[in-house]
mmCIF file of the N, C-alpha and C atoms, coordinates in Angstrom:
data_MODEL
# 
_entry.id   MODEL 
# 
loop_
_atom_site.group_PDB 
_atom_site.id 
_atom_site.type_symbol 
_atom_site.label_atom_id 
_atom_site.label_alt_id 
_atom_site.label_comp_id 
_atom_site.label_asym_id 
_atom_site.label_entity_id 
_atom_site.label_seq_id 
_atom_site.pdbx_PDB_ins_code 
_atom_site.Cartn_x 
_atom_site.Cartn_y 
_atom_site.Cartn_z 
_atom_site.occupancy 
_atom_site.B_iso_or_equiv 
_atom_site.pdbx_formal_charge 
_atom_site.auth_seq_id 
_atom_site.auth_comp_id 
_atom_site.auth_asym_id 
_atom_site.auth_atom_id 
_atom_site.pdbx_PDB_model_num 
ATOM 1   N N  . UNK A 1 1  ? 14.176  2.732  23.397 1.00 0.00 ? 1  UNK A N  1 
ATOM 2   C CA . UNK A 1 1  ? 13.241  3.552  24.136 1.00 0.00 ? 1  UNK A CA 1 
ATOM 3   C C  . UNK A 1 1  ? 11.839  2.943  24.004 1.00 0.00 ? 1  UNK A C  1 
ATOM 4   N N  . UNK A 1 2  ? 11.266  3.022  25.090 1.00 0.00 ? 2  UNK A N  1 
ATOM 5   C CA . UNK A 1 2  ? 9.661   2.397  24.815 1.00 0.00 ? 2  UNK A CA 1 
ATOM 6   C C  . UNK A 1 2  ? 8.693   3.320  24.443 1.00 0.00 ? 2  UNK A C  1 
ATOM 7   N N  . UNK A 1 3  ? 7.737   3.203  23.956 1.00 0.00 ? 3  UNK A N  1 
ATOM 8   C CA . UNK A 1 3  ? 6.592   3.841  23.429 1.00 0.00 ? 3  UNK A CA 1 
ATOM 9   C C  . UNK A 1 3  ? 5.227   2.963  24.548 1.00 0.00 ? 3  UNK A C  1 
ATOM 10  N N  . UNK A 1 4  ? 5.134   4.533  25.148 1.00 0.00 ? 4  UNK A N  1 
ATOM 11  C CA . UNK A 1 4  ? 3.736   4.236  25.629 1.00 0.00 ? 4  UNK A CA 1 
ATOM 12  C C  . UNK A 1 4  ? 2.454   4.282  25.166 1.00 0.00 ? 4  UNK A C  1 
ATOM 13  N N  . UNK A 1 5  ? 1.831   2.978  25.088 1.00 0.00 ? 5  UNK A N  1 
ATOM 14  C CA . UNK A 1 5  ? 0.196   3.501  24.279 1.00 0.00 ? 5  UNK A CA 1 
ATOM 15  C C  . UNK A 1 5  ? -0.707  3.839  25.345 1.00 0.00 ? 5  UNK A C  1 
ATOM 16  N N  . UNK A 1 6  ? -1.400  5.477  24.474 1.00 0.00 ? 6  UNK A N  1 
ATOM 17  C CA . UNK A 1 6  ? -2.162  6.236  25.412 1.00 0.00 ? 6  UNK A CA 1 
ATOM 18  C C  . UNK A 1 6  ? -3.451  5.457  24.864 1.00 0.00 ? 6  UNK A C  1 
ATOM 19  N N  . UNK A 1 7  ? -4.489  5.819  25.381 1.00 0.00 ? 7  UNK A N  1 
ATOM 20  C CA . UNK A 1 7  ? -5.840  5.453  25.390 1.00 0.00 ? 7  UNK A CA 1 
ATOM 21  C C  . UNK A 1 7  ? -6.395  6.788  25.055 1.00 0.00 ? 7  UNK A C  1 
ATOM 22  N N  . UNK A 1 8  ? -7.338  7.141  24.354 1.00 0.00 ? 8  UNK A N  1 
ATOM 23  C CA . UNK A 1 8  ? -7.885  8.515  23.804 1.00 0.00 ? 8  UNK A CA 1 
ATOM 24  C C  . UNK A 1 8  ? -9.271  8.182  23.962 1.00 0.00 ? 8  UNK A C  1 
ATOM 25  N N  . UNK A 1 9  ? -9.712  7.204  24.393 1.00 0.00 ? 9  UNK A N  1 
ATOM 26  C CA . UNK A 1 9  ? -11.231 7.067  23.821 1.00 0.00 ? 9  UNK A CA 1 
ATOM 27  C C  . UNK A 1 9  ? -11.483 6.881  25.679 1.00 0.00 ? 9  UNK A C  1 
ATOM 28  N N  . UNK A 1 10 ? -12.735 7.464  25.368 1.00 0.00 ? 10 UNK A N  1 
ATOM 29  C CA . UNK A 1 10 ? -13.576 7.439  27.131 1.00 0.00 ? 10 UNK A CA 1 
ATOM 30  C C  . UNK A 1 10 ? -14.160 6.404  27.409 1.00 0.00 ? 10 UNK A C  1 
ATOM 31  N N  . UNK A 1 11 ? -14.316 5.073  26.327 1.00 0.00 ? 11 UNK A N  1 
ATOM 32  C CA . UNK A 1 11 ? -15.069 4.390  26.549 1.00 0.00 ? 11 UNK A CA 1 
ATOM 33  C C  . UNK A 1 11 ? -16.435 4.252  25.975 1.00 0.00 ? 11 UNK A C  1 
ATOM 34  N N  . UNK A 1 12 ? -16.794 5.558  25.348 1.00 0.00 ? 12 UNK A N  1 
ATOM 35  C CA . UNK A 1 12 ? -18.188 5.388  24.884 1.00 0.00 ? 12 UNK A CA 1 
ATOM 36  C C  . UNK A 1 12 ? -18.134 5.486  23.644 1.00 0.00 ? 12 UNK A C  1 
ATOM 37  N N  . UNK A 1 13 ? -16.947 6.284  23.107 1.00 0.00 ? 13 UNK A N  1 
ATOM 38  C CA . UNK A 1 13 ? -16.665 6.991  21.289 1.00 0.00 ? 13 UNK A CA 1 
ATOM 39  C C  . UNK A 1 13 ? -15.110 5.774  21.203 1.00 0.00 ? 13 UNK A C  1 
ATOM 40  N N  . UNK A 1 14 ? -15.109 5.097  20.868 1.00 0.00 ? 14 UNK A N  1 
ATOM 41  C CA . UNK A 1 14 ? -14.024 4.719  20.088 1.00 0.00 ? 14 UNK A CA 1 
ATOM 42  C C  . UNK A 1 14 ? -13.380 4.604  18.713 1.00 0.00 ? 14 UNK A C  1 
ATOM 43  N N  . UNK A 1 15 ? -14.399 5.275  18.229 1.00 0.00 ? 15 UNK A N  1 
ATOM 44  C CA . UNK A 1 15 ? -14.249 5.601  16.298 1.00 0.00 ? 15 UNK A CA 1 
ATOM 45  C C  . UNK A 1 15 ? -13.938 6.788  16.125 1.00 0.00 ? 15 UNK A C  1 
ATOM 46  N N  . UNK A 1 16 ? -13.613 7.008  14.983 1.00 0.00 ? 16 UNK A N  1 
ATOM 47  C CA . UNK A 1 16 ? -12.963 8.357  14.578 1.00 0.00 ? 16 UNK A CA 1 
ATOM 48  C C  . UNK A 1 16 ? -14.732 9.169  14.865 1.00 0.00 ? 16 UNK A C  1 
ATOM 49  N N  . UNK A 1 17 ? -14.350 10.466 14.823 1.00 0.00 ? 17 UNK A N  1 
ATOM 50  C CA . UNK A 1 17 ? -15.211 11.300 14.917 1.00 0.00 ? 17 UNK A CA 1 
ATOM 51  C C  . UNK A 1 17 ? -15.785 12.011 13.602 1.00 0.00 ? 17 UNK A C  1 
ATOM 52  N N  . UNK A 1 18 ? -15.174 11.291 12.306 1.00 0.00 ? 18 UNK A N  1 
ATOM 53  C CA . UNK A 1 18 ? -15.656 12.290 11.284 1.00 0.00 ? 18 UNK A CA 1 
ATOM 54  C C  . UNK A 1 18 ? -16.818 10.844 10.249 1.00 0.00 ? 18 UNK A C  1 
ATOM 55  N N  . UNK A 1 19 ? -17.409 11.907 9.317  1.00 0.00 ? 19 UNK A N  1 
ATOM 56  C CA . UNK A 1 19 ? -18.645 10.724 9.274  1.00 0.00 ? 19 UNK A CA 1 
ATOM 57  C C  . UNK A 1 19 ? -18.428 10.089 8.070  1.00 0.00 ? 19 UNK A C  1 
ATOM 58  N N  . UNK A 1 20 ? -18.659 8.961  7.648  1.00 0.00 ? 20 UNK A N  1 
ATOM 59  C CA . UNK A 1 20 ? -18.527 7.718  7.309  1.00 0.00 ? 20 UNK A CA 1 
ATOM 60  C C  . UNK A 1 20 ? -17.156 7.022  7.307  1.00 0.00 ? 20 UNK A C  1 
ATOM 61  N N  . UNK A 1 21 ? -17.040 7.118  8.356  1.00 0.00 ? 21 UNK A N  1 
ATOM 62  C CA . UNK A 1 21 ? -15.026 6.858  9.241  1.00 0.00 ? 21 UNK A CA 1 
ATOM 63  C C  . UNK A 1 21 ? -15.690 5.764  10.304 1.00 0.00 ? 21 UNK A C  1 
ATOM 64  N N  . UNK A 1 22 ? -14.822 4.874  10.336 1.00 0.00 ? 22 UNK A N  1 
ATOM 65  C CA . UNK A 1 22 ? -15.302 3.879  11.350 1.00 0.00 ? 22 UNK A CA 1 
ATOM 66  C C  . UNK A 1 22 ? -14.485 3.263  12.133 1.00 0.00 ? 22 UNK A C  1 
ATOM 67  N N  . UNK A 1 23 ? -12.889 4.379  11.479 1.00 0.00 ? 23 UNK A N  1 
ATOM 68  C CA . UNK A 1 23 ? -11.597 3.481  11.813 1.00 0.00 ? 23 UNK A CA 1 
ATOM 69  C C  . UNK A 1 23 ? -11.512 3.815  13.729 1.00 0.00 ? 23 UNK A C  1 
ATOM 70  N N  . UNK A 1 24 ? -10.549 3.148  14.174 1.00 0.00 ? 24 UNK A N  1 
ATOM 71  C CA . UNK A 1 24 ? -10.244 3.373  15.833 1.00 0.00 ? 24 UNK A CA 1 
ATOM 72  C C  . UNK A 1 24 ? -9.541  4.715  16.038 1.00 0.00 ? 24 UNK A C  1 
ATOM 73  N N  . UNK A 1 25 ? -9.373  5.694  17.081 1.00 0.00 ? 25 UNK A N  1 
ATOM 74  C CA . UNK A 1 25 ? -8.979  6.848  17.193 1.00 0.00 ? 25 UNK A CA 1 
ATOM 75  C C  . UNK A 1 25 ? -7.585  6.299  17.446 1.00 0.00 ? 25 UNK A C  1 
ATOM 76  N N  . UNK A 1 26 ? -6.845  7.532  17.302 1.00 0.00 ? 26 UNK A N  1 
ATOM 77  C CA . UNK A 1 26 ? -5.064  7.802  17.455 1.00 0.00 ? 26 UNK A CA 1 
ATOM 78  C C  . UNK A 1 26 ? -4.793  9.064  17.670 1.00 0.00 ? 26 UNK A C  1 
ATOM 79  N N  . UNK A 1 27 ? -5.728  10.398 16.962 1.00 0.00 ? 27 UNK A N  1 
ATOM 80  C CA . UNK A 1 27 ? -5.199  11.546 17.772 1.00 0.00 ? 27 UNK A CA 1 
ATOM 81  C C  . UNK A 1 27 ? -6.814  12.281 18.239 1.00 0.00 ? 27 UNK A C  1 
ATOM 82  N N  . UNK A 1 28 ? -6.326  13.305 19.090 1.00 0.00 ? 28 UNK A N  1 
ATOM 83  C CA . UNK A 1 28 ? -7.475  14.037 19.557 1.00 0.00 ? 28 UNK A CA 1 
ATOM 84  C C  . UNK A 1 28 ? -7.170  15.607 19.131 1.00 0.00 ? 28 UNK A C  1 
ATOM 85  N N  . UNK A 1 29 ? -7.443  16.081 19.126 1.00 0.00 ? 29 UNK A N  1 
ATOM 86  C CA . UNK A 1 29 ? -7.980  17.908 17.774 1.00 0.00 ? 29 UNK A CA 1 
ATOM 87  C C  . UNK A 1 29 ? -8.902  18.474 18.341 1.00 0.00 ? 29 UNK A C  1 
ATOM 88  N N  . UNK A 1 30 ? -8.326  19.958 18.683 1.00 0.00 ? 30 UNK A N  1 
ATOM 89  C CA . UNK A 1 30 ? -9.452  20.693 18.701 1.00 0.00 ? 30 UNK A CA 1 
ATOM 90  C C  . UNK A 1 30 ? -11.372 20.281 17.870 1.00 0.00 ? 30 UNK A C  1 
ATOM 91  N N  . UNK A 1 31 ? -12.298 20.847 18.048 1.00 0.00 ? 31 UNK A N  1 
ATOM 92  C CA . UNK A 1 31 ? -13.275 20.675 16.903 1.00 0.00 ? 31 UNK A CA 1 
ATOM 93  C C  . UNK A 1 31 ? -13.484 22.148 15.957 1.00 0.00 ? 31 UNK A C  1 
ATOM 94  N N  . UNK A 1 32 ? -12.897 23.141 16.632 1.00 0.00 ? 32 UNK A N  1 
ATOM 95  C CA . UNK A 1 32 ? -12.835 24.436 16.160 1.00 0.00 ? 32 UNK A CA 1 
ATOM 96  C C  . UNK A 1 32 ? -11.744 24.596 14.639 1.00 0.00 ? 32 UNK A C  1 
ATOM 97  N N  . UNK A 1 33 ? -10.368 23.589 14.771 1.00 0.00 ? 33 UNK A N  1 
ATOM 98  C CA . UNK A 1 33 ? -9.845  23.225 13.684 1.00 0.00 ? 33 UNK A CA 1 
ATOM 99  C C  . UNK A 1 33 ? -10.381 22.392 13.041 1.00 0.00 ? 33 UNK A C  1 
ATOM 100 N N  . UNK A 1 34 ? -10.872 21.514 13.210 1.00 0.00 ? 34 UNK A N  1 
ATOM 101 C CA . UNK A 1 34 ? -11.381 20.400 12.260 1.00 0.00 ? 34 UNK A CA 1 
ATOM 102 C C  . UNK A 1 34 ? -12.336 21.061 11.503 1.00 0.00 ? 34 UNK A C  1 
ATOM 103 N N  . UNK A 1 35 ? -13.237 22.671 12.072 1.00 0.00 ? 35 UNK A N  1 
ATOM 104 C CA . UNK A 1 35 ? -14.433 22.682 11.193 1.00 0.00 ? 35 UNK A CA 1 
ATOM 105 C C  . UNK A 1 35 ? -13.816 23.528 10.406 1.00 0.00 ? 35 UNK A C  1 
ATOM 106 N N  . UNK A 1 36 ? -12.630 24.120 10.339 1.00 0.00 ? 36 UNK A N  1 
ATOM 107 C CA . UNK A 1 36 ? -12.004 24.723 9.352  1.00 0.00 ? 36 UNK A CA 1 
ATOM 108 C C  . UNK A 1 36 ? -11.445 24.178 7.987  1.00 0.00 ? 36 UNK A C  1 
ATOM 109 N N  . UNK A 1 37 ? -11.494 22.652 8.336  1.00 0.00 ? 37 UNK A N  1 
ATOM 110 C CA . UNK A 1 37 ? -11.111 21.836 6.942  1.00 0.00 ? 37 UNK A CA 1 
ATOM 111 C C  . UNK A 1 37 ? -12.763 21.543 6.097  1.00 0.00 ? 37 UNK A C  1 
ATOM 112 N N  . UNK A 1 38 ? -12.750 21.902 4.824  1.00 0.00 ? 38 UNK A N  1 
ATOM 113 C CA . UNK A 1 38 ? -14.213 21.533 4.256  1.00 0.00 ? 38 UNK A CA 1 
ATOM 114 C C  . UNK A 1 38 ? -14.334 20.037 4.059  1.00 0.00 ? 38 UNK A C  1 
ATOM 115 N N  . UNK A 1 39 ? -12.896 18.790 3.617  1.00 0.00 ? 39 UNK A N  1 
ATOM 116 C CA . UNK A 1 39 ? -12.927 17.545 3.628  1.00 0.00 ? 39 UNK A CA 1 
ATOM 117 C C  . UNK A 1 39 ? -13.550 17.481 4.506  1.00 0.00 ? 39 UNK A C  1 
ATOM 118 N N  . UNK A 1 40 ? -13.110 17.512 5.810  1.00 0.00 ? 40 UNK A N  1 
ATOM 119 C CA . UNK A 1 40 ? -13.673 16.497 7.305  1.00 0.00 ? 40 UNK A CA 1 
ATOM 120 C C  . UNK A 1 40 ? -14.700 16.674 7.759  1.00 0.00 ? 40 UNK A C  1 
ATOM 121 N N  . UNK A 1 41 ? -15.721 16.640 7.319  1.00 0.00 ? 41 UNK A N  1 
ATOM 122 C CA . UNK A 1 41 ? -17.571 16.103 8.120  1.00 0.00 ? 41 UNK A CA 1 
ATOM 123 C C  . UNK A 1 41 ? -17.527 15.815 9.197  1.00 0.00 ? 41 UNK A C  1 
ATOM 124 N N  . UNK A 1 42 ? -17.774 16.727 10.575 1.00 0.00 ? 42 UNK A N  1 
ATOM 125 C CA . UNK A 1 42 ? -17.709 15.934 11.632 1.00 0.00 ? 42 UNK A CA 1 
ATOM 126 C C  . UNK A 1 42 ? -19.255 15.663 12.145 1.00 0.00 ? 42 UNK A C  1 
ATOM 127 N N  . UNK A 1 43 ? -18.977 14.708 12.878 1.00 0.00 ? 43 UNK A N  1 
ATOM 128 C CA . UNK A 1 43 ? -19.793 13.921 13.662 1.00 0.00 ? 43 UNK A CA 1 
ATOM 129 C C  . UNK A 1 43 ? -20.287 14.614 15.062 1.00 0.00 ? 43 UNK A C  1 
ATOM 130 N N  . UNK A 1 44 ? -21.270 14.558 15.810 1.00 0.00 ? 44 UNK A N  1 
ATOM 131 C CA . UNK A 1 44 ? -21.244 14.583 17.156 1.00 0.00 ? 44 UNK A CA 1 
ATOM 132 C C  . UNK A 1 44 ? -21.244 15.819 17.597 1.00 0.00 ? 44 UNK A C  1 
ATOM 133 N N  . UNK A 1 45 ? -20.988 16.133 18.831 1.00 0.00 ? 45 UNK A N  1 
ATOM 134 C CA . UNK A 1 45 ? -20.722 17.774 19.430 1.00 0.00 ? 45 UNK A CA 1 
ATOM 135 C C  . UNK A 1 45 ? -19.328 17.137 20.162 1.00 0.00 ? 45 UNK A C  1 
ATOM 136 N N  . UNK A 1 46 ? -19.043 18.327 21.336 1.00 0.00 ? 46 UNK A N  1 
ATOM 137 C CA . UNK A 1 46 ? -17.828 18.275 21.771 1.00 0.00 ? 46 UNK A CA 1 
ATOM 138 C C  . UNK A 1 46 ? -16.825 19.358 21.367 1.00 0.00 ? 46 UNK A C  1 
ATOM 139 N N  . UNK A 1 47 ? -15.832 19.351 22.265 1.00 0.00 ? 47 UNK A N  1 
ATOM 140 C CA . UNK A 1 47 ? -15.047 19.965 22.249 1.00 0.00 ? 47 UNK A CA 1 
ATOM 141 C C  . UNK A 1 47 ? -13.321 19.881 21.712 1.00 0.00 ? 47 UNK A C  1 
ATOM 142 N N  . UNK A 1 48 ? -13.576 18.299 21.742 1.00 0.00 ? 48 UNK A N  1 
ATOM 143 C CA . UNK A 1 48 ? -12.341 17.675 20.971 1.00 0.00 ? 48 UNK A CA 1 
ATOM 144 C C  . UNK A 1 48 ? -12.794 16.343 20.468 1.00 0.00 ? 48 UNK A C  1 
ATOM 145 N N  . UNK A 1 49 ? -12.328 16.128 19.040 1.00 0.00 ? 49 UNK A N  1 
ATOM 146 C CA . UNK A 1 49 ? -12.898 15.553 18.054 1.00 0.00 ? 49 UNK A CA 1 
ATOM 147 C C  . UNK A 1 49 ? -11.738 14.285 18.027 1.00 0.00 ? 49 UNK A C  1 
ATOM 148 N N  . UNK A 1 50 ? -12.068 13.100 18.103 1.00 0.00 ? 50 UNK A N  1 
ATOM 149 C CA . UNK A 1 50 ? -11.060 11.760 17.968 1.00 0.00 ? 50 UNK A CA 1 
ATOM 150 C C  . UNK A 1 50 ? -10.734 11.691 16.511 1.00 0.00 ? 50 UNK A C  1 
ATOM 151 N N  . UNK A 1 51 ? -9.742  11.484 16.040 1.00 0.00 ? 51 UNK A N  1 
ATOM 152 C CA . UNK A 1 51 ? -8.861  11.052 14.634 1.00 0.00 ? 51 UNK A CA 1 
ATOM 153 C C  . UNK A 1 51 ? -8.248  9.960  14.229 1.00 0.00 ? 51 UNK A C  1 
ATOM 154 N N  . UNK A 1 52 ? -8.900  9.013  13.426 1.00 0.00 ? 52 UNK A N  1 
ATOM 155 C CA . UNK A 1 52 ? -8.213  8.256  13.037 1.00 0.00 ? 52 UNK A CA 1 
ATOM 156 C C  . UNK A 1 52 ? -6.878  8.841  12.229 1.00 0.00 ? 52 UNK A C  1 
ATOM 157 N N  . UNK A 1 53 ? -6.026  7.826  12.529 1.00 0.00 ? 53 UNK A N  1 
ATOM 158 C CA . UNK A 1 53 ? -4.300  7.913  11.346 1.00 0.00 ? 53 UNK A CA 1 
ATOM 159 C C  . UNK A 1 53 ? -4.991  8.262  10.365 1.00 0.00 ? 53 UNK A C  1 
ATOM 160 N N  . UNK A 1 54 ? -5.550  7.866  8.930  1.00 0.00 ? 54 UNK A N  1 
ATOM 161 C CA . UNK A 1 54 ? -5.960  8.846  7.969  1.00 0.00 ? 54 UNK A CA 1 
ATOM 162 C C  . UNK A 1 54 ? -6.285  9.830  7.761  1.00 0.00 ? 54 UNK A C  1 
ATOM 163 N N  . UNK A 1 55 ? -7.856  10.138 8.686  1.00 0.00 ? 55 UNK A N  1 
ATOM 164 C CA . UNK A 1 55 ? -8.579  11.716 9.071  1.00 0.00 ? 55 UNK A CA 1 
ATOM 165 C C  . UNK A 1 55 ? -7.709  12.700 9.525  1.00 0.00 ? 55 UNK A C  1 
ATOM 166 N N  . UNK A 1 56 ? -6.767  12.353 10.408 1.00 0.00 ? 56 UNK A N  1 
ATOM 167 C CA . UNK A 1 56 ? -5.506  12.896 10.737 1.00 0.00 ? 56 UNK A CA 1 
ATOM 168 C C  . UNK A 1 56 ? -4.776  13.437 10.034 1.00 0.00 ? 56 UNK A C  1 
ATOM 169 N N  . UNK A 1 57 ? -4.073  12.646 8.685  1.00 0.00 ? 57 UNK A N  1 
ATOM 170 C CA . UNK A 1 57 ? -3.335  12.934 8.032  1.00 0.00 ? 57 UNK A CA 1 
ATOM 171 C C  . UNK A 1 57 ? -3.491  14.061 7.160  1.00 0.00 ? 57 UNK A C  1 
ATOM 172 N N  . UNK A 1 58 ? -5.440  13.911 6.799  1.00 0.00 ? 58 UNK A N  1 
ATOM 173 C CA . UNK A 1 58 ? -5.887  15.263 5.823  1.00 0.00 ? 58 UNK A CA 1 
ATOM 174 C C  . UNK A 1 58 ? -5.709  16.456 6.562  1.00 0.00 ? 58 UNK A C  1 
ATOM 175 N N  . UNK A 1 59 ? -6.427  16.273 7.680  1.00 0.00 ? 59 UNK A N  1 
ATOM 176 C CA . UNK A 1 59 ? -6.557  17.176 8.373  1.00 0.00 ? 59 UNK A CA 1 
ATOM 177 C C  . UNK A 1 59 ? -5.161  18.317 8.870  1.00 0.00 ? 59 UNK A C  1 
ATOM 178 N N  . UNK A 1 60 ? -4.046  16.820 8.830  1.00 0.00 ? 60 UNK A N  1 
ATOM 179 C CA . UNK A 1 60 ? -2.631  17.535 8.870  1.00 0.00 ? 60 UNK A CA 1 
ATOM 180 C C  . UNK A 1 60 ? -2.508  18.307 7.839  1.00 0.00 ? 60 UNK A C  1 
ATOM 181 N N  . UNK A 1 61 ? -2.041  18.262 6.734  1.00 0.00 ? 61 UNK A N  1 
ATOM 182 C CA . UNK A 1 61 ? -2.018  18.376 5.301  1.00 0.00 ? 61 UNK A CA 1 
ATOM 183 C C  . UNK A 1 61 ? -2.806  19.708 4.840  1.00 0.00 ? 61 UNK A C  1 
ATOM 184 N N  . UNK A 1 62 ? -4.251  19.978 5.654  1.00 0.00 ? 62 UNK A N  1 
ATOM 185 C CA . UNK A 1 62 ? -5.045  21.110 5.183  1.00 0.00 ? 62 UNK A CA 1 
ATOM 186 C C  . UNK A 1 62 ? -4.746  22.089 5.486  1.00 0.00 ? 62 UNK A C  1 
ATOM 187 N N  . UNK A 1 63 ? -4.676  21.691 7.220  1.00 0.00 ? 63 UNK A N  1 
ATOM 188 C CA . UNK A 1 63 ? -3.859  22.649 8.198  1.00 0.00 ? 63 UNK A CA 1 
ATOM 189 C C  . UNK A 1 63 ? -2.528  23.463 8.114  1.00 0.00 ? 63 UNK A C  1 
ATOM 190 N N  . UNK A 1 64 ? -1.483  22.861 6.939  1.00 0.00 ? 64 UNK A N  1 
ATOM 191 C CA . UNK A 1 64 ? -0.193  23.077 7.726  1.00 0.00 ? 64 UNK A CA 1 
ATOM 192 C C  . UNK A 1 64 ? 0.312   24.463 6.943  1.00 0.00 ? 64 UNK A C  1 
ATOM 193 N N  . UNK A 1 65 ? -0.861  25.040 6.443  1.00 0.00 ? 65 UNK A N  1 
ATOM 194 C CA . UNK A 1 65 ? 0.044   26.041 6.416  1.00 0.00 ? 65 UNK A CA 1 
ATOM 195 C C  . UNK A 1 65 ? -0.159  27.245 6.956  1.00 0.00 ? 65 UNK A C  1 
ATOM 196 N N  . UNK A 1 66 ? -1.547  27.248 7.665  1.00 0.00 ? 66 UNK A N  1 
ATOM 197 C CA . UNK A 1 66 ? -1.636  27.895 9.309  1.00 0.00 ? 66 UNK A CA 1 
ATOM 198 C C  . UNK A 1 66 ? -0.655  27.566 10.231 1.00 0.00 ? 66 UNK A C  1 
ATOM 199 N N  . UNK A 1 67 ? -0.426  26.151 10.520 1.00 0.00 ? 67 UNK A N  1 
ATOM 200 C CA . UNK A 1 67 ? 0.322   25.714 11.744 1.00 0.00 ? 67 UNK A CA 1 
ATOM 201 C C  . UNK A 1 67 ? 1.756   26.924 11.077 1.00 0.00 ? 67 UNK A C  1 
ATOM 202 N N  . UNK A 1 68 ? 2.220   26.771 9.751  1.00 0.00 ? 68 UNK A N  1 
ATOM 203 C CA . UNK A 1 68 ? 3.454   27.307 9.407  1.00 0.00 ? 68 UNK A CA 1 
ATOM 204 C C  . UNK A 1 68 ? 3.313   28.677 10.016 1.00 0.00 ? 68 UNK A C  1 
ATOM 205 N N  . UNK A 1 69 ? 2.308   29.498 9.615  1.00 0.00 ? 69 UNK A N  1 
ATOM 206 C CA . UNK A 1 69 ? 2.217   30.712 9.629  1.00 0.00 ? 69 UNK A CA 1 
ATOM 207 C C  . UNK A 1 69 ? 2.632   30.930 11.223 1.00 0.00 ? 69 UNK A C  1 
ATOM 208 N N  . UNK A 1 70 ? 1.293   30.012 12.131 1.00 0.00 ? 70 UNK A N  1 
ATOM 209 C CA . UNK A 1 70 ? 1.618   30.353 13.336 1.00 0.00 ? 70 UNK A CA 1 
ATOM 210 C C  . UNK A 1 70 ? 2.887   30.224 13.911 1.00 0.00 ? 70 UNK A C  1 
ATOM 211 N N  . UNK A 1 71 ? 3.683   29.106 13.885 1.00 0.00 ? 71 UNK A N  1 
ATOM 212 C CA . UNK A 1 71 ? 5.020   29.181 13.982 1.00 0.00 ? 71 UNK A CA 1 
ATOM 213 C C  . UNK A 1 71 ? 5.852   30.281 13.889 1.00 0.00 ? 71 UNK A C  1 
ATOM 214 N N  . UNK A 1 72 ? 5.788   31.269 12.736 1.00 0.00 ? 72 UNK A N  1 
ATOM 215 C CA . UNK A 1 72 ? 6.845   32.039 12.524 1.00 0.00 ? 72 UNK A CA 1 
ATOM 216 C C  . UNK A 1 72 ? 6.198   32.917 13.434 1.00 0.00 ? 72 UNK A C  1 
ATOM 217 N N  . UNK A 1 73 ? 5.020   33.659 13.530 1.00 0.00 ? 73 UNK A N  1 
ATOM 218 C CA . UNK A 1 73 ? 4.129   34.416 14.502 1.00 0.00 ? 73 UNK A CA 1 
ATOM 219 C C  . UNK A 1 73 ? 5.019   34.576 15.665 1.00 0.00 ? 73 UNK A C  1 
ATOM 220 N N  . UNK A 1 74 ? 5.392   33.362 16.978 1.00 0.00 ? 74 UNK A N  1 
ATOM 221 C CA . UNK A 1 74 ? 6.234   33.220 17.333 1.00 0.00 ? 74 UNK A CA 1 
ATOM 222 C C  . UNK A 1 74 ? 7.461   34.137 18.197 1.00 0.00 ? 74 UNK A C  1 
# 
């Protein structure tokens, strides 16, 4: 099966969105979740915040046991 690579960046932001992060984006996130994690410092305004694979991963990790909750919600 092939894997398509998406493009996330507009052209003007191609770095992660959180601050002293410099890596290239891979996912895009609400900014309303991200300000719920105290790790992730974000950067910028907006409405959806770019993620590097690492920033990502915390951000997964901080999150998941809302995402759980919401799930069963359901």
């Amino acid at each position: 099966m092939k894997r398509r690579v998406i493009n996330l960046s507009n052209g003007t932001q191609s770095r992660c969105g959180i601050a002293n992060c410099n890596d290239s984006i891979k996912r895009s996130v609400s900014r309303k979740k991200v300000d719920l994690v105290p790790e992730l410092e974000v950067r910028g305004n907006g409405k959806k915040i770019g993620l590097c694979q690492s920033c990502y991963r915390i951000f997964k990790k901080a999150t998941k046991k809302d995402r759980t909750l919401e799930s069963l919600g359901r």
